[in-house]
N, C-alpha and C positions, 0 to 999 in steps of 0.2 A: 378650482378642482379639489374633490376630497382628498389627503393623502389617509392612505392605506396602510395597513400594516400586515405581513406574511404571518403565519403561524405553522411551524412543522413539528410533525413528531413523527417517527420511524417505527415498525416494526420489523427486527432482524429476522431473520430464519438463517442458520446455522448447524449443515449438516453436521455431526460433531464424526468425528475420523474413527469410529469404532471397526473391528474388521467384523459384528455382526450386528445382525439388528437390534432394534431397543428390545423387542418381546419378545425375541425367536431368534435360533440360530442360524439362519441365512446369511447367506455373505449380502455385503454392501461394495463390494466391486464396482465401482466403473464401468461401461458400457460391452457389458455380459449382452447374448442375447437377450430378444424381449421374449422377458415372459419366464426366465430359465432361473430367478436366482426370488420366485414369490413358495414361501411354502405353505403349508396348514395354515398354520398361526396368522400369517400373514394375509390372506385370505380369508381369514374368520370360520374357516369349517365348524361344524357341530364338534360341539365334545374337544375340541382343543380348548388351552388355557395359557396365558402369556406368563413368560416370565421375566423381570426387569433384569438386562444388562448393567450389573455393575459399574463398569466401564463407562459407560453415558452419566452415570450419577456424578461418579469420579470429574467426571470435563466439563459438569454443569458446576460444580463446587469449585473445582478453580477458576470457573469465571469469574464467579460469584465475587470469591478473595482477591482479584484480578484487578475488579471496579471495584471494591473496598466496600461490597453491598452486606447486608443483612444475611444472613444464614440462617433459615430457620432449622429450627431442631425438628417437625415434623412438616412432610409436605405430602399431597394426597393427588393420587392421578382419578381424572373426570373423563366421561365420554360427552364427546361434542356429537351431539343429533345430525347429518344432514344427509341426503342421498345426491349422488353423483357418481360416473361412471370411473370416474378412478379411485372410489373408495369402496371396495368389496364388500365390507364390514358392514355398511348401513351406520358407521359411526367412527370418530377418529376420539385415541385414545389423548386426553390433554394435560394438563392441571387449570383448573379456572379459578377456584376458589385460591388455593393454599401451593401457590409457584415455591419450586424449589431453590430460587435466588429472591428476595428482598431489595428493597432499595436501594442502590449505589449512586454511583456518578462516573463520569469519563471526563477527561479532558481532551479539547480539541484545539488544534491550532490554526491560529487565524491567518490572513495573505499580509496583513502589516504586524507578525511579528509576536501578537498576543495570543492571550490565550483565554477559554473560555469553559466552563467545566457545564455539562450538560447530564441532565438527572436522569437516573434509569429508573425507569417503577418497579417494576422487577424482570426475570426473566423465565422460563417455563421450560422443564420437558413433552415433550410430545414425540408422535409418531409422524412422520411425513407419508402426503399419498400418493397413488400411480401419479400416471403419465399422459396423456392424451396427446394424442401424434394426430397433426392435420394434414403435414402434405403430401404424405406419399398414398395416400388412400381413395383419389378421384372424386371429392365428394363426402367420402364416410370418416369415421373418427374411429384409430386402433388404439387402443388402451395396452402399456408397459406399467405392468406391474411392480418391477425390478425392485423399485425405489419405497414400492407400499411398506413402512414401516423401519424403513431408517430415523434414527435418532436425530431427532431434531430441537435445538435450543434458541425457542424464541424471546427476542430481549424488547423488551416495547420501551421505549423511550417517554419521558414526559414532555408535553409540545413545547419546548425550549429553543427550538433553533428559529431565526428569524430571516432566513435567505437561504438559496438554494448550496450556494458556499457553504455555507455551515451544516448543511445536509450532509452533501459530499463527505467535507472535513470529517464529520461525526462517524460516517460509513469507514473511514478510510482508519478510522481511530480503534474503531471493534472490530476490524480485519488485520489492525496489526497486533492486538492483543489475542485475539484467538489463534493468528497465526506464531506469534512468538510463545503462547502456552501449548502449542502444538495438537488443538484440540479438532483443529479442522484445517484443512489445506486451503479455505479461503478461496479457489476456484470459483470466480464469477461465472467463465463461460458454461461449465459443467453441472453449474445448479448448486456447490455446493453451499454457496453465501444469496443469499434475493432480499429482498424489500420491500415491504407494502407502506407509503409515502403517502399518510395522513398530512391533509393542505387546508386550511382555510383562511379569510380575509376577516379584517374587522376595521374598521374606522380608527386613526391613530390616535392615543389614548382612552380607547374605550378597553375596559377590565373583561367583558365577556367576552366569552370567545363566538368565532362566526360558525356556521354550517360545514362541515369538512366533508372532503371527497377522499375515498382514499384509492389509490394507483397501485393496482396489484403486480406482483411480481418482477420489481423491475432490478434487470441482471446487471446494472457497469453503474460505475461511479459516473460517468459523464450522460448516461441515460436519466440518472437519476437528478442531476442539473435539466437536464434539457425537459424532464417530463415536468418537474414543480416550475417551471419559466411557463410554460404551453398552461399550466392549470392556476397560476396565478394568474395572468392576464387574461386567460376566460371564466374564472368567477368574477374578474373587476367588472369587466365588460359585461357581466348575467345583472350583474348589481345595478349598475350604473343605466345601464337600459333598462331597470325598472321590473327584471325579473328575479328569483330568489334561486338561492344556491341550495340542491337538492341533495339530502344525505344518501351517497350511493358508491360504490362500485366500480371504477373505471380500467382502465386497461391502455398502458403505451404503446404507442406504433412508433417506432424507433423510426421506421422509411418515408412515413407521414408525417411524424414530430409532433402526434398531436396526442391527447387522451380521448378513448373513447367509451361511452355508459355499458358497462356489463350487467349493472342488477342494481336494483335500491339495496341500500345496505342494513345488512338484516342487525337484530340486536342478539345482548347474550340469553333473550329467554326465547329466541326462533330457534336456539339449537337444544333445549330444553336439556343439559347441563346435570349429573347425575352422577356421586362417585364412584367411580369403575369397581364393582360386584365381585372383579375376578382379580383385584391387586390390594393387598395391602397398606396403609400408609408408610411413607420413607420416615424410618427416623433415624437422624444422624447423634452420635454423639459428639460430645467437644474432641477427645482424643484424634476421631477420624481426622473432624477439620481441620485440626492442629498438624496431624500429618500430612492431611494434602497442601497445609499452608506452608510446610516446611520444605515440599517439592517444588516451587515456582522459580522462574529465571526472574533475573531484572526484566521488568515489563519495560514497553517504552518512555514512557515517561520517566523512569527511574535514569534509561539508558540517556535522555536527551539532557537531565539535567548534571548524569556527570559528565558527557561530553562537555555540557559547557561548564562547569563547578573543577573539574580535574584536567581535563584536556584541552581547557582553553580557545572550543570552538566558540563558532557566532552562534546566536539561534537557529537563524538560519541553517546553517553547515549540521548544530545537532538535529535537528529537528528533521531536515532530507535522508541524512545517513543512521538515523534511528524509525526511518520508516518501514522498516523491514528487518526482521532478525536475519534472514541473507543478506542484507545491507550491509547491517551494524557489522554483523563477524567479519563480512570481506574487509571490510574498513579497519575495525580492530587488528586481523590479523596483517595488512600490509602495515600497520603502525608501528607494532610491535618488529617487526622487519626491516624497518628502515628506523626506526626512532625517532619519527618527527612526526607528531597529530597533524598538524597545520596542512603540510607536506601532502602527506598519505589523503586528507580531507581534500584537496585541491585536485588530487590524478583522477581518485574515485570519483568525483563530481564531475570533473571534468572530460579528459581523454579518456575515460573509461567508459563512464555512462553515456557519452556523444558515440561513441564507436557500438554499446550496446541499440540506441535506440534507432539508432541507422541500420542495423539490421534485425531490429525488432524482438531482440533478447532479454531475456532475465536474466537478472547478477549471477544465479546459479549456472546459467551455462556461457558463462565466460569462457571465451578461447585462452585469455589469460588469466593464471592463478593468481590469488591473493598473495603469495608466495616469490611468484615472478613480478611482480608489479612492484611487490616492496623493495626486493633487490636492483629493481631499475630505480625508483626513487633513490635510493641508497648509493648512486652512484653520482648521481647528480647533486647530489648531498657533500661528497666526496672530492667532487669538482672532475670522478674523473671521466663525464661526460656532459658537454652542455646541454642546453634545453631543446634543442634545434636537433641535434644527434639521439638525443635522448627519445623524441618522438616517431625518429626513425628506428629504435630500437622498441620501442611499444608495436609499432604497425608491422614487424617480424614477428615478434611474440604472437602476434596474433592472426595471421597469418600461419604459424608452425612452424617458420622458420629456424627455429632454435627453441633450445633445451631451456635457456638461461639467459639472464640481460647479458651477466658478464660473456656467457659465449658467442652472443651474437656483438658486443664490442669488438672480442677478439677477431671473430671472423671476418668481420667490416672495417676494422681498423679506424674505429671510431674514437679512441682513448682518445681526451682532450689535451692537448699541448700548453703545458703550464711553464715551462721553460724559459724563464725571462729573456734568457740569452737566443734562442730560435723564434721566439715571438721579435726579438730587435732586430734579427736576420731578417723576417720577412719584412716587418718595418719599414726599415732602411734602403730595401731592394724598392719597395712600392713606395716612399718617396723619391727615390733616384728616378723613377719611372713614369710621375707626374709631377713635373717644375710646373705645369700651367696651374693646375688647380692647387699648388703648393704656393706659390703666388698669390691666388685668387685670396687663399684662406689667412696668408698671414696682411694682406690688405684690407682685409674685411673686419668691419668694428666688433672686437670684442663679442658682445650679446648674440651675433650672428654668426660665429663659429661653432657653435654646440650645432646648428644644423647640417653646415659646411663637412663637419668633421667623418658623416656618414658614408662620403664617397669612401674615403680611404678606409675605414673599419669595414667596409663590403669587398675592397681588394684585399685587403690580409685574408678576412677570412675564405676568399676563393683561393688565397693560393695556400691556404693550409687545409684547403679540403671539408673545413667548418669545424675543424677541432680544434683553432687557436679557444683558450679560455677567453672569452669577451671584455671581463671585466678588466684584464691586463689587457689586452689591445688597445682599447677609450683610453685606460690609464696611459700605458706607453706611446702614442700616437700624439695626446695632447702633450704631453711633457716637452717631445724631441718636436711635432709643427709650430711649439709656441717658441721655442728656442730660437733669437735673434739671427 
């Protein structure tokens, strides 16, 4: 059997969070009526004239500085040629020649731990087009305008990734940089992040590359594993049966799980490509840049390597709680709240994101505060509630129960019992109250008592209600059953 080898390369689309559009002043609201939020410009009437939003340039330059790409000092918008029913215009406003981001790189992280940095060619502004609505129209196709002419930042990757993993990963890597630069809200379902998923095959160790297909618009990270799975085993299979892989167009059915042919795939000279007549070129100077370079958060990569370099996480532990600037902060701020990274890394990941994904949440609408979490941590830090207690004090918080860990201890009477001398009360009472299995344990060889020893640490702590502190009950328990 031949083995094979994948080749992928990505292009993003990135609606970028402006509150107008790139050429015109219409809003970019969210699902406004259709049809209520397209003006002149946007539309293309006679006799109007666009003019470039600031603001799009601004979120395309801190990408840029983002992935550490290239900046150029001028960059030029082009008209792409093509006719279709959601583009008014007779033409979509690009850059083809002269993109306003340059060459970078991203890094992405791998399932064993690594990491792997993947090239960006550059990136581009443009205009995005309507809408085409299938279902509700019987048969016909209604066209929403809404959307003709929001700023859009398309990042084209170089064919660097080799499996659908590292697809994902790659997606997952420029949705949390744009989302922690604040330049788009990263909304998959709503349109505002999509994919066109450039695939093809080639024989392993051969340097050219094979025939690609490319898979338009595809909305989720896990669509985007499932559509390159469906379109690598059917070019193998076009190959291997003797037939050739045809350069075109294709389209995921998420319901189907398969790709299917939308159009042979045209080139850059079908859309006959022309500096746009009615804009300017952009030219940036260094100052600007220098200013917007000076506006940037820790990106995540910055954010994953001090978690592990200062706070002493795993990769792992950085690399989850740096996948999200909602992540990071909730995380940061329980730390700083309780004073233990480890700690605070452990709840977050843990009982917090198990109780998020069971009811299908975002870290942002957390029933409980970063606030409240870390004061429960901090209690348990403290010793003055166990782990067992402590869990019960999370599933109130959330819940509504209470204001505050400490209130809801107080009102449950959950304070741990550390009291040497009432820990040897119960003790004492719960050996008085089993001679058999007091027997059993002091007859029993050595090695086989650490298991033995569980009946009685389960009777202490029912008769203190689960507040005895554990690590004294073990302690006090083995000292006075091992006693002659």
């Amino acid at each position: 059997m031949m083995q094979w080898e994948t080749v992928i390369g990505l292009e993003v689309h990135v609606q970028l969070a402006t509150k107008s559009k790139i050429f015109s002043g219409a809003s970019t609201a969210f699902g406004a009526e259709p049809n209520s939020q397209a003006c002149a410009v946007d539309l293309g009437l006679p006799g109007v004239l666009p003019v470039l939003n600031e603001a799009a340039v601004a979120m395309a330059v801190k990408f840029g500085l983002g992935i550490n790409a290239e900046i150029p000092e001028v960059s030029v918008f082009d008209r792409k040629n093509y006719f279709y029913p959601d583009l008014p215009k007779g033409y979509q406003t690009s850059q083809m020649y002269h993109p306003i981001v340059g060459a970078g790189e991203v890094e992405i992280s791998l399932e064993d731990g690594a990491t792997k940095r993947i090239r960006v060619h550059h990136a581009h502004l443009e205009e995005d087009a309507g809408k085409s609505l299938h279902e509700d129209f019987h048969g016909m196709t209604g066209i929403d305008l809404n959307r003709a002419g929001t700023p859009l930042l398309e990042i084209v990757s170089e064919p660097d990734m080799r499996n659908a993993k590292e697809a994902a990963a790659y997606l997952k890597a420029i949705h949390a940089i744009v989302t922690y630069l604040g330049i788009s809200d990263g909304n998959m379902a709503e349109g505002s992040m999509r994919c066109d998923v450039n695939v093809s095959v080639r024989p392993k160790g051969q340097d050219t590359l094979g025939t690609r297909a490319e898979v338009k618009n595809v909305n989720s990270f896990r669509f985007v594993e499932r559509a390159i799975a469906f379109e690598v085993e059917r070019q193998i299979e076009l190959i291997e049966d003797g037939g050739t892989v045809v350069q075109e167009t294709r389209l995921y059915d998420p319901e189907a799980d398969e790709t299917r042919s939308m159009r042979t795939k045209e080139e850059a000279n079908d859309y006959r490509y022309f500096p746009c007549p009615d804009l300017l070129p952009v030219v940036l100077d260094r100052a600007y840049v220098d200013h917007l370079r000076s506006t940037l958060p820790e990106l995540p990569a910055e954010k994953r390597a001090r978690f592990e370099g200062e706070l002493g996480l795993s990769p792992y532990d950085a690399n989850v709680l740096a996948s999200s600037r909602a992540m990071a902060e909730y995380f940061e701020a329980v730390k700083d709240a309780c004073g233990d990274a480890k700690q605070a890394a452990n709840w977050v990941q843990g009982e917090l994101s198990g109780a998020l994904n069971r009811e299908n949440l975002g870290i942002e609408q957390s029933p409980v505060s970063a606030a409240q979490l870390g004061e429960l941590v901090a209690r348990v830090l403290d010793d003055t509630i166990n782990g067992k207690a402590a869990k019960q004090v999370f599933q109130a918080l959330w819940n509504g129960e209470g204001e505050s860990a400490d209130a809801v201890i107080e009102a449950r009477g959950l304070k741990q019992v550390t009291d040497s001398g009432a820990i040897e009360a119960m003790i004492d009472q719960v050996i008085s109250d089993s001679p058999v299995q007091v027997a059993q344990y002091r007859d029993a060889e050595p090695d086989k008592r650490g298991k033995m020893i569980g009946y009685f640490v389960g009777q202490v702590m029912k008769a203190s209600r689960g507040t005895a502190n554990p690590q004294q009950v073990n302690a006090l328990l083995k000292e006075k059953l091992d006693q002659a």
